[in-house]
N, C-alpha and C positions, 0 to 999 in steps of 0.2 A: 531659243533663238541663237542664233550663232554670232558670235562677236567679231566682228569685223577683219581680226588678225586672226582668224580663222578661217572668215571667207576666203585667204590668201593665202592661207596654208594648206587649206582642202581644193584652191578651186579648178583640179585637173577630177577632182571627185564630182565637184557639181556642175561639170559641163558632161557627165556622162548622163542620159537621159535616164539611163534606169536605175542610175542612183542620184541624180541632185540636189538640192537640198531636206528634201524630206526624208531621202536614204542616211545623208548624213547627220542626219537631228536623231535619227534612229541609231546609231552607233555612239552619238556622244549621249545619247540615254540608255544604253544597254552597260551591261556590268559580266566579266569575261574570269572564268579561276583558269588559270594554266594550272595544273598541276604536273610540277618536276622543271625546273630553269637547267634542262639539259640539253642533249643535241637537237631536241626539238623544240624543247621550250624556248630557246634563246633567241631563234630566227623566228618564231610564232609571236611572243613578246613584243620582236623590235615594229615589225610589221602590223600588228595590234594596235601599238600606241602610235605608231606612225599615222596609222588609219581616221584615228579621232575614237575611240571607244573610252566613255565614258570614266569608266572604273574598269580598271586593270589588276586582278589579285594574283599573287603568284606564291604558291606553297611549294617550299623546298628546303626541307633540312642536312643537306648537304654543304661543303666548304667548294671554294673552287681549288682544283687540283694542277697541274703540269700536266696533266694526262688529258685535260680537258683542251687545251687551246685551239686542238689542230682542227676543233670543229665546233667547239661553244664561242664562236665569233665575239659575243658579248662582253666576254672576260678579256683581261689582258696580262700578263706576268706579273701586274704589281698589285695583283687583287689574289692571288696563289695563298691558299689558308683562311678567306675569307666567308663570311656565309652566301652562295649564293642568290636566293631571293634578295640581302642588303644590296648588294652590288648593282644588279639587275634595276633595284629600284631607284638607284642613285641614276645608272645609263638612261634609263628612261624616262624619269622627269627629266633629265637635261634634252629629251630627243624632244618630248613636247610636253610642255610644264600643264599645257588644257586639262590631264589626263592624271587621276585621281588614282595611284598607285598603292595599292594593298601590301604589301609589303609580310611574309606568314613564315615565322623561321620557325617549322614545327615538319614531323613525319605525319603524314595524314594517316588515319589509324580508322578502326570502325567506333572508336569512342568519340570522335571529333567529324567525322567525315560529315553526318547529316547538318549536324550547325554551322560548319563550315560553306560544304558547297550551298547549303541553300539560301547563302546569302547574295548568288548570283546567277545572272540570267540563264548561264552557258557555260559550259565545261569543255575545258579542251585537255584533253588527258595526253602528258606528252610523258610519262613515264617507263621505265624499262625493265620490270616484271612483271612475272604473273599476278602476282596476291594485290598490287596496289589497282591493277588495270580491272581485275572482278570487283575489288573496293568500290570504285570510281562508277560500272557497270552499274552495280547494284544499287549502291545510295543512289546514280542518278534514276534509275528509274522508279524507284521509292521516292525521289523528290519529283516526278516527273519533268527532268530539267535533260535539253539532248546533251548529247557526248559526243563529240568532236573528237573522233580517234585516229591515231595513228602510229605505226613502227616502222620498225628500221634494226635490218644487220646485214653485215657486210657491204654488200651491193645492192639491196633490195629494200623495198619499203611499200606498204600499205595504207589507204586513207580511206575513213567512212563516215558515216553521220550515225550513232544508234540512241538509242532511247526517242525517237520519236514517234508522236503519234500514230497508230497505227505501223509502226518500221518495228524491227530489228533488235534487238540487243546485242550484246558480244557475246554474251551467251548460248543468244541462238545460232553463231557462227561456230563459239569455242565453249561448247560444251562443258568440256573437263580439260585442263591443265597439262599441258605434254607430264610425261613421267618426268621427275625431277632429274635433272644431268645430261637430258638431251635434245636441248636446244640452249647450247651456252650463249650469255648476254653479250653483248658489246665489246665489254669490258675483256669478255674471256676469247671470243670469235674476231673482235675486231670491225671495223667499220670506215668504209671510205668516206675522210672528210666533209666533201661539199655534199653526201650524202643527205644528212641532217637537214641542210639548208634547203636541199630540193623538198623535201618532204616535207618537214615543218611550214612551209610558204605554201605549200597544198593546201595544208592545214588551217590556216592561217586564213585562207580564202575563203575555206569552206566556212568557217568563224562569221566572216564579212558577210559573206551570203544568208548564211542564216539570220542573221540580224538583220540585213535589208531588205529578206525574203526578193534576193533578183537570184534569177539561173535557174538552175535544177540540182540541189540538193544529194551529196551521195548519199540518200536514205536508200536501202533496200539495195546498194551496191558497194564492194571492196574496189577498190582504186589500189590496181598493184605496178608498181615501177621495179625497173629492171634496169639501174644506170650503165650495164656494162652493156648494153645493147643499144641503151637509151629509148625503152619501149614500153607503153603504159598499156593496160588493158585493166579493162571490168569484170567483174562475177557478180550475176546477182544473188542476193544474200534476202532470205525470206523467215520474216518473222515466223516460229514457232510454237504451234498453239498450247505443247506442252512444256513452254520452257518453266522452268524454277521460277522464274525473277517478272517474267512479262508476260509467259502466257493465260492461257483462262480463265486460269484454276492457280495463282500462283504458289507455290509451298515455300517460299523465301520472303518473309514478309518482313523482317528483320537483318541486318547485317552480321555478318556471320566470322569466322576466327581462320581469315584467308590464310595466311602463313599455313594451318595445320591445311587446308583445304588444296593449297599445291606444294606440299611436300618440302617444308622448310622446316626442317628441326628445331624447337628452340630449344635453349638451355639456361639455366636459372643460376650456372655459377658457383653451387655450392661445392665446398672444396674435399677431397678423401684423399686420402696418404698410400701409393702402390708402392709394393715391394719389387726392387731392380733383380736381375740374377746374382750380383753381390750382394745384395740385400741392404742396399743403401734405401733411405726412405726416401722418394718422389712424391713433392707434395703435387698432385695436379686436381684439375676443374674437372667433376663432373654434372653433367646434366642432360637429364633425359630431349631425344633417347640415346645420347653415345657420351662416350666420354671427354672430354679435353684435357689438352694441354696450354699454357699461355706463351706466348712466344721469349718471355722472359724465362721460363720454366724452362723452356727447350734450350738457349741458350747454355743455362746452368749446365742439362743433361750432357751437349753437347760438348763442355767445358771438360765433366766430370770424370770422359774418358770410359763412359758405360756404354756397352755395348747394345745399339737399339738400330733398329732400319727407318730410317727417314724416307717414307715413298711419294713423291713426287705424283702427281695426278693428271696434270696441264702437259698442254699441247707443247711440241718440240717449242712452238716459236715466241710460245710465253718463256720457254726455258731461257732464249735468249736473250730476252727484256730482265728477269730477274733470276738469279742462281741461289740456292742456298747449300746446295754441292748434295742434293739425295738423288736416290735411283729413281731415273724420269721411266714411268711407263702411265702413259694415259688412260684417261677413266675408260675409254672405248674399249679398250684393251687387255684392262686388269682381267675378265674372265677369261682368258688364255694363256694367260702370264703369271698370275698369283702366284702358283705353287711352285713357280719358276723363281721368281725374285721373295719369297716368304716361305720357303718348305716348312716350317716350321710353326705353329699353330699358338705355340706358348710364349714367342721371344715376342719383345716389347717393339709395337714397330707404330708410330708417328704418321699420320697420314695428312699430307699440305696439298692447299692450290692458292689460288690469289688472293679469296677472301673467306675462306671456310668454309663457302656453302658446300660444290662439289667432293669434297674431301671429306665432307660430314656424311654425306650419303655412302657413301664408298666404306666408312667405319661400320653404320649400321649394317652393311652387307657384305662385310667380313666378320662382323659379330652372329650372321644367323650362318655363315659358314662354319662356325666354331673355333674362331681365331679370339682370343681371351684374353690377350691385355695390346688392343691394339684404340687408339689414342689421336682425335682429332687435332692440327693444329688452329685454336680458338684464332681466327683473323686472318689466318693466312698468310701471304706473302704481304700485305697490306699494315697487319700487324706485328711484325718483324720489323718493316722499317720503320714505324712510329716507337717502337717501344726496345727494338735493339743495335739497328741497323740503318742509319738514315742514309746511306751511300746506297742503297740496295733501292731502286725502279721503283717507284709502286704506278701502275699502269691502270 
């Protein structure tokens, strides 16, 4: 039953015929995991709890950053270092205390994922890669719980319903994983503001809807936005009766080691000693499959006066945002330019981007080129400013 300071707070909700108050007893009894209090999560959240939904869980192990504000509305400058999901859950009991806040300062993993989401109704995956979004894919349809999905780069953005009965998966849309390094994230491609905000609140409805079961459902359709046009359009999206995870016959019946599955290298940190062309000893990180450097480590090198090539990876306009003074030539690029800016196969050459991912890949594939002592930087441009350089952007 709804308590009286809630008839006044919901009652533009129960004057709508197709949700009144039996829509709204249904929302304050459903239970909602945002996974990621990012640009999507933040405006999905506020409108979530805004709404009257019951229990509100939010997984995010992430801090809030300067890089964040121009579009995680949520945040504000004096939460900068903080953990996201805490913050979150502070703004939204104050926005409606009715509303029973989950609070998850964890990375959602395939060791956690099925005890986690099946503690709630509904999944709204507002995340921004590949390996957590097949994560999110898979346990939800192994819990048979739907998934509320959505993206967002640059200018564009996506919204669908999968894991429902008889619908869809993301699987049967996305297959396999683009090849790693070419489809950079947010972070690396960049993303117009109030983007987030349009697309999250799509999302966000779609959430509502489900739960109140009013409308029509994007099951078995992509909801694609185009802000610079300001033009939406449909694709329908049809369940696959061979998929892995949902069709007939499934052969994923278990959750599986997504990182190796979209082409993210790990590495384990154990440390080995190279020798310089002076034959100073560099103590650096390696771990399969390529090797590193730590960005305290590269300092040193850089201190030391040894001779090594720092290659730069990232786009001119990241170069803008953050400098550490290496030769800029972009991952797009290096196969035409390599032997241009490296002729050399055997000198010591450092390879950076924002956060190590693309600059890892880029080592592995100068390592099957025959290039022999060439050296990721561990963190990136990300870790350079935490650990050498705090005046230096981290974006």
């Amino acid at each position: 039953m709804l308590l009286p300071e809630e008839r006044s707070r919901y009652a533009r909700h129960l004057l709508l015929p197709q949700v009144g108050e039996p829509g709204q007893m249904r929302l304050k009894d459903a239970s909602v995991l945002v996974v990621g209090a990012g640009g999507l999560g933040t405006p999905m959240l506020q409108y979530l709890a805004a709404a009257g939904i019951g229990k509100l869980g939010i997984i995010d192990d992430d801090e809030v950053s300067l890089s964040n504000l121009h579009r995680q509305i949520l945040f504000g400058t004096a939460d900068v270092g903080r953990p996201k999901a805490e913050v979150a859950s502070e703004v939204l009991q104050r926005l409606n205390p009715h509303v029973e806040i989950a609070s998850i300062v964890k990375r959602l993993d395939r060791d956690n994922a099925l005890e986690i989401l099946g503690q709630f109704d509904v999944i709204a995956d507002g995340t921004d890669n590949f390996a957590t979004r097949y994560l999110v894919n898979d346990a939800c349809v192994l819990l048979g719980k739907p998934n509320i999905y959505a993206s967002i780069y640059r200018f564009d953005g996506q919204v669908s319903v999968f894991g429902a009965p008889d619908g869809p998966c993301y699987r049967c849309l996305f297959p396999e994983p683009p090849p790693p390094g070419t489809v950079p994230s947010c972070a690396e491609g960049g993303v117009l503001g109030v983007l987030p905000g349009m697309v999250g609140t799509l999302q966000a409805t779609e959430v509502i809807k489900w739960v109140t079961g009013i409308g029509e459902a994007l099951v078995g359709r992509l909801l694609l936005v185009d802000a610079l046009t300001m033009e939406m359009r449909t694709l329908k999206v049809v369940r696959d009766p061979d998929c892995p995870v949902c069709g007939d016959s499934p052969s994923i019946t278990e959750l599986q080691d997504y990182e190796t599955f979209c082409g993210m290298p790990p590495h384990t940190g154990a440390s080995i000693s190279v020798t310089s062309h002076s034959n100073t000893a560099l103590t650096m990180f390696f771990g399969p499959p390529v090797p590193e450097v730590t960005a305290t480590k590269l300092s040193e090198l850089k201190a030391s006066g040894e001779e090594f090539l720092l290659l730069d990876v990232r786009h001119p306009e990241e170069l803008a945002i953050a400098d550490l003074g290496g030769t800029l030539v972009p991952m797009e690029e290096l196969s035409t330019k390599l032997e241009e800016v490296a002729p050399q196969k055997e000198g010591h050459i450092v390879v950076m981007c924002r956060s190590g991912s693309r600059s890892a890949h880029v080592v592995a594939w100068m390592q099957q080129l025959g290039y022999t002592n060439v050296f990721n930087l561990a963190g990136g441009i990300i870790a350079w400013s935490r650990e050498v350089d705090p005046s230096v952007a981290i974006y």
